[in-house]
N, C-alpha and C positions, 0 to 999 in steps of 0.2 A: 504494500500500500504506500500509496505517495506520505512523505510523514507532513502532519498536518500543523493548524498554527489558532490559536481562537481568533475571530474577528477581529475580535476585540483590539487585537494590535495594533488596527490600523482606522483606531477611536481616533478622529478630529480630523484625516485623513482630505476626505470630503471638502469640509468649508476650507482649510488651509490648501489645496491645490485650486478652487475656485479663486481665492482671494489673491493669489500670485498669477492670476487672469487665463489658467487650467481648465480643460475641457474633464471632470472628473470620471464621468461614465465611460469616454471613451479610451482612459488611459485605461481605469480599472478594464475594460472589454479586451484592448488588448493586453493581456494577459491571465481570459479568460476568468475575470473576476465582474460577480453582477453586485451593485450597490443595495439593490436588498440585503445581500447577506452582511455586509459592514451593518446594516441597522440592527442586527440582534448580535446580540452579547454570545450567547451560546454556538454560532454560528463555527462551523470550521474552515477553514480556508487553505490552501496548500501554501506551504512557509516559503517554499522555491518563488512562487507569484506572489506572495505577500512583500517577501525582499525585491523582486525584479522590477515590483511597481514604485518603490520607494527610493531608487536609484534612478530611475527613467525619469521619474517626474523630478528628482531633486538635478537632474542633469537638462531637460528640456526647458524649464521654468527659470534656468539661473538662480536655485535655491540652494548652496551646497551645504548649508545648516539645516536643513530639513528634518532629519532626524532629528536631530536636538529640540527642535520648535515642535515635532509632534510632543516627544520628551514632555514638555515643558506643558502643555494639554491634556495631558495624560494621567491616571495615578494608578495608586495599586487597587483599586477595584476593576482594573482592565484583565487582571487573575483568576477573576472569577470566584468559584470554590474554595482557593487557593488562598485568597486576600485573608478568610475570614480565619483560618489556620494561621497565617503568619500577623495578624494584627492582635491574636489572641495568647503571642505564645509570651513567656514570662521576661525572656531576654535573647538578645539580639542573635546570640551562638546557636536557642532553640530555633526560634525564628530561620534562620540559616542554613537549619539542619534538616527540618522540616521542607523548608522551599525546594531545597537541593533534592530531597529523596521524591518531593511528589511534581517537582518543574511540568514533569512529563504530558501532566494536566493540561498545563497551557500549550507547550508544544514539546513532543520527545525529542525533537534536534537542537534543545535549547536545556542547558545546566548552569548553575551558580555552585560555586565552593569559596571555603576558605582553605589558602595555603601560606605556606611561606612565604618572607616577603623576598621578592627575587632580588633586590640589594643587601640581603644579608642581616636586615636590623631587625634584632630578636625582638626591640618592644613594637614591630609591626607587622603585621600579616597582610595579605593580599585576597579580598572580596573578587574572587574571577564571574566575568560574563564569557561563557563559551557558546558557539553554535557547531556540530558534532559534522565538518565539512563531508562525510561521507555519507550525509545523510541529505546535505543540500548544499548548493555554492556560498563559499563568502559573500558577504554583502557589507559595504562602511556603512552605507545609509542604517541597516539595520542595527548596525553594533552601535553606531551612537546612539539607533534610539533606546538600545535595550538597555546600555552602559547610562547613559540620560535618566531613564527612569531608574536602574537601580538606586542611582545616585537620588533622585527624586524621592522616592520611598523610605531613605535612611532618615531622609533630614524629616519627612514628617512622621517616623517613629518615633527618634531620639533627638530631633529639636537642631540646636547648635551643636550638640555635643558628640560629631561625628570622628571628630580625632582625625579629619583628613591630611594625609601627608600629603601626594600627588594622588594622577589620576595614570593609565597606561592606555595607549591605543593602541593597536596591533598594523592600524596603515597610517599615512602618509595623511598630513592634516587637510580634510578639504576645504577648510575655512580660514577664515584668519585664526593665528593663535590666541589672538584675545578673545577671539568667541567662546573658544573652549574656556579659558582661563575665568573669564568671565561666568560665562554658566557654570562649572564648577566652584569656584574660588581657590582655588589651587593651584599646582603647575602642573603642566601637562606634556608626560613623553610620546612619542610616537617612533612606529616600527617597532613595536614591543613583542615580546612573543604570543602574551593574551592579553582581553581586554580587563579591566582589572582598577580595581579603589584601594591602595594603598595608603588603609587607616592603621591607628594607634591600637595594638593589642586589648588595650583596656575597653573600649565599643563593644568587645563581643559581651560582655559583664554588664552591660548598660540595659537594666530593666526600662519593659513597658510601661505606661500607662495604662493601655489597654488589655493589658493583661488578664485572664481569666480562665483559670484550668479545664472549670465545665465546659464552656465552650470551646476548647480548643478541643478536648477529649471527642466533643461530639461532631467537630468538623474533621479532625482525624480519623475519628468509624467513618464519618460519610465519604469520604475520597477512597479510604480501601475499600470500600464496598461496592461503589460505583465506578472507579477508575480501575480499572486491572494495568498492571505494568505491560508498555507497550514492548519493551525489552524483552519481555519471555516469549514477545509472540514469532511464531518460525519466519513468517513473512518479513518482520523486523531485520531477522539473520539474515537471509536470502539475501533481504536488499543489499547491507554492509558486506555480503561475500561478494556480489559480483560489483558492489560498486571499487572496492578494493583489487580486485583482480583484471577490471575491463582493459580490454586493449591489450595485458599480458599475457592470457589466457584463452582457451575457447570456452562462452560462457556459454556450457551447457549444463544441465540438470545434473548429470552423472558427476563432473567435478565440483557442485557444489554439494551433493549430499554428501560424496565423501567427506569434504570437508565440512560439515557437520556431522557428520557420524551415523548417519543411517540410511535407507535404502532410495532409491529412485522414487520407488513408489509408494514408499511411506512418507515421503517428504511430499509427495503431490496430494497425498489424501490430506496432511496435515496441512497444506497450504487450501485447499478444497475447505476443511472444515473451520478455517478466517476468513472464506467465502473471496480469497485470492487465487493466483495462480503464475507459475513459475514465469510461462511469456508473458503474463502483463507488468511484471516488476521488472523480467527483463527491458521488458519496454521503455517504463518508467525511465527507470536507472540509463539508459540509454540515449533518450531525450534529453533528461538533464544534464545528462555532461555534454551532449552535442551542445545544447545552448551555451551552457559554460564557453567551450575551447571557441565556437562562432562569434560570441561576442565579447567576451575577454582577450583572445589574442589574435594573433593575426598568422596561425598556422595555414601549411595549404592545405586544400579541403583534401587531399586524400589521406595526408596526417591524420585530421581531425576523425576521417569513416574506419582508419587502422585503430585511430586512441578509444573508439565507442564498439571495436568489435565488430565491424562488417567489412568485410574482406575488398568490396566494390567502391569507388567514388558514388557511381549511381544509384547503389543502393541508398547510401547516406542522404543524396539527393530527394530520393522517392519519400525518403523517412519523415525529412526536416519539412518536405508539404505536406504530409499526415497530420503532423505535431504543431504544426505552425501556419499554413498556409501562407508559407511566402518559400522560395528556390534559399541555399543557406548562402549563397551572397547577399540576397534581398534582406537577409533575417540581418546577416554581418553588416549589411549598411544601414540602414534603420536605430540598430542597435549605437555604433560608432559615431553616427551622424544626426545629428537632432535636426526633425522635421523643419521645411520651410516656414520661419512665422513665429518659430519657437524666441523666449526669452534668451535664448544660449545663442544660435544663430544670429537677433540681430544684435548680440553687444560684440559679435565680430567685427 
């Protein structure tokens, strides 16, 4: 299964691409997203189009704070289930423990942790934003919004008393440095390994407010009750073995049970009974990295139909107007080159 994203993330979405003088329906359309579904909260939406609309429009519009500005729109009720387990938990480390173990909820290619802090200083640890790239592309637009709202979220848990050292980005700044600087209040690196809040050890000790055991107790039954870990599901595997393998491998069924450990055909009933199946993930996983190498680099297209596992240029061809309806030059330029009319185009 394509792994998915709550609507909910792309709350304010809408008026903020209108008001940068955006056509919203037709951005979201291409990329196969209808604006009913941003209207409910519960709604799923695929995390691959969720991030490819938020780069598009923050590149066509001349918006490259985009992220940040949805950030800033946004809060932790965008979590859904989730918000009411982390706004209930005693302190900041359960809180964190809690998010990290049930993220999955909002979307399974998306984790938060605490680790060390990558400079070395014992009295600080590192708050990580990750998106799990073999489950969908990088995206900046996405990481600053994700990294924007975690940031967002701390300060209206624990107020001022976030103990923020710097902040880390994993690319290349798309804004002025003062905008980050500014929206955080701290300094900000970039090219980091992850994206990441490098706060004072002592935050995680930093009780709620809001705090409340009964309620967290009974927002914890409801999320394992109703959420099952999308990790245990085979389909989940499937997808990370041949998104891991594509291009090096022939990805067919026989190599990838073995490398899960059981038979052809026990693997296809079990993908049967998640109501999936082996070719449509290959599909999936197939798609996505074509878009990926089409519109992130500028390999030649027979590269690209070797790195996604079809032997033929043509094939790849025939694929990318299944999946796209446009030829994948047409997708590569589109992609590369912002439409006539756009904000980007005319401050050429």
């Amino acid at each position: 299964m394509v792994p998915m994203i709550r609507a909910a993330s792309l709350r304010g979405f809408v008026p903020l691409v209108e008001r940068l003088g955006g056509e919203a329906d037709a951005l979201l359309a291409r990329f196969g997203l209808a604006r009913q579904a941003l209207d409910s909260d519960e709604a799923l939406i695929p995390i691959t189009a969720n991030d490819l609309v938020l780069d598009a429009a923050a590149a066509e519009l001349g918006c490259p704070d985009l992220g940040l500005r949805l950030a800033e729109a946004q809060d932790l009720s965008i979590l859904g289930p989730l918000a009411g387990v982390i706004e209930s938990s005693s302190t900041v480390a359960e809180a964190l423990a809690l998010a990290s173990r049930y993220m999955f909820v909002h979307s399974p290619a998306l984790s938060v942790g605490v680790q060390a802090d990558p400079r070395g200083n014992r009295g600080v640890v590192a708050l990580t934003y990750r998106k799990d790239l073999h489950e969908s592309p990088y995206s900046p637009q996405a990481i600053e919004l994700g990294l924007g709202l975690f940031y967002q979220v701390a300060v209206m848990l624990v107020g001022s008393r976030t103990g923020l050292r710097s902040v880390e980005v994993p690319h290349q700044p798309l804004s002025p440095v003062s905008r980050y600087t500014g929206f955080f209040g701290a300094d900000v690196t970039f090219g980091c390994r992850a994206a990441a809040l490098r706060v004072e050890r002592h935050l995680l000790d930093e009780q709620f407010a809001t705090a409340d055991e009964a309620i967290r107790r009974l927002a914890v039954d409801y999320l394992a009750s109703h959420y099952p870990d999308p990790a245990r599901k085979v389909s989940t595997q499937v997808r990370r073995a041949l998104t891991g393998s594509l291009g090096t491998t022939s990805p067919a069924i026989t190599g990838v049970a073995r490398l899960l450990s059981v038979h052809p055909r026990t693997l296809q009933r079990k993908l049967a009974a998640e109501g999936a199946s082996f070719e449509a993930i290959l599909d999936e996983v197939r798609r996505d990295a074509a878009h990926r190498y089409l519109t992130t680099t500028d390999l030649p297209l027979g590269q690209v139909a070797a790195l996604v596992g079809f032997t033929e240029q043509s094939t790849l061809s025939h694929a990318v107007r299944r999946w796209y309806g446009a030829s994948p030059r047409e997708l590569r330029r589109t992609a590369q080159h912002p439409a006539p009319g756009s904000r980007t185009e005319l401050s050429r």
